[in-house]
C-alpha positions in Angstrom: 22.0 -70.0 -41.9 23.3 -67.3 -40.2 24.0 -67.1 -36.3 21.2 -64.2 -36.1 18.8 -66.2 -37.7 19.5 -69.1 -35.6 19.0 -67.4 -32.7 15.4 -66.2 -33.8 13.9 -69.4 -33.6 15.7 -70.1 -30.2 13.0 -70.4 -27.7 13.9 -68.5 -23.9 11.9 -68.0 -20.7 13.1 -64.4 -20.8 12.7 -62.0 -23.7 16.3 -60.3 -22.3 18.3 -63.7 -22.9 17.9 -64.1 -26.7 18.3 -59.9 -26.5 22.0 -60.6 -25.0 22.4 -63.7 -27.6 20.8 -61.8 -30.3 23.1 -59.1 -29.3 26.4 -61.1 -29.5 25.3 -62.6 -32.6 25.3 -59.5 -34.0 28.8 -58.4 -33.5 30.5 -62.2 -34.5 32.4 -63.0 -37.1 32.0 -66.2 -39.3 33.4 -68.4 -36.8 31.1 -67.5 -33.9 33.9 -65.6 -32.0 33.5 -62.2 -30.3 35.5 -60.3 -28.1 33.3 -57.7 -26.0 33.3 -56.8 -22.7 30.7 -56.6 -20.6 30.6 -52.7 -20.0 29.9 -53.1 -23.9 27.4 -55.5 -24.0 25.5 -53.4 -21.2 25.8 -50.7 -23.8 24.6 -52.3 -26.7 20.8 -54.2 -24.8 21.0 -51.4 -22.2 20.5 -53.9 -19.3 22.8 -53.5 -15.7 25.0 -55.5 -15.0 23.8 -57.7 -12.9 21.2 -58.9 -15.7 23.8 -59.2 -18.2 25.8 -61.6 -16.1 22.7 -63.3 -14.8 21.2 -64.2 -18.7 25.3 -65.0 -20.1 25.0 -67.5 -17.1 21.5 -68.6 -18.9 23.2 -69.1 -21.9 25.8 -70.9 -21.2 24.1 -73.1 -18.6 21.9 -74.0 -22.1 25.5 -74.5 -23.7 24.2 -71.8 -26.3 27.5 -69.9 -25.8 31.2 -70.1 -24.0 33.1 -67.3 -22.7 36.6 -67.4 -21.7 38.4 -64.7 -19.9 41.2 -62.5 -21.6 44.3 -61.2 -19.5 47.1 -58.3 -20.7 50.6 -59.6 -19.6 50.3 -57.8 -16.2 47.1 -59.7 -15.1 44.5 -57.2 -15.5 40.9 -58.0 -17.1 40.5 -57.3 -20.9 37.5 -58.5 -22.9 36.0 -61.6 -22.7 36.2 -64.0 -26.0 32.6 -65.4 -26.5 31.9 -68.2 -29.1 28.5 -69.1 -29.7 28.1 -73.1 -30.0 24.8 -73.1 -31.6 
């Protein structure tokens, strides 16, 4: 079963957290993995970004997803890697 399908039968208390895990889900590959940043994912559900970080919280709290943070070679911030666990 696919990871979109999965998601579908997840149950949240907010409709916007399985639209940022339905969201991700979306954009994976086979393994689960996505790289996407958050000006991206605010993009893609059109919520702020105060929402998005507060639901990604949500879902990983619910261990429904990781994210680890990516670095270039001088330090700065590049997308995020996401893997979804479920």
């Amino acid at each position: 079963m696919s990871f979109k399908a999965r998601c579908w039968k997840l149950k949240f208390e907010y409709p916007v957290t399985k639209l940022l895990l339905l969201s991700l889900s979306d954009h994976c590959n086979e393994a689960g993995l996505i790289r996407i940043s958050i000006k991206e994912l605010m993009n893609l559900t059109l919520l702020g970004k105060v929402t998005v970080f507060k639901h990604q919280k949500i879902l990983i709290e619910k261990k429904l997803i990781e994210v680890t943070p990516q670095y270039r070679d001088d330090g700065g911030r590049v997308e995020s890697l996401y893997k979804l666990l479920f």
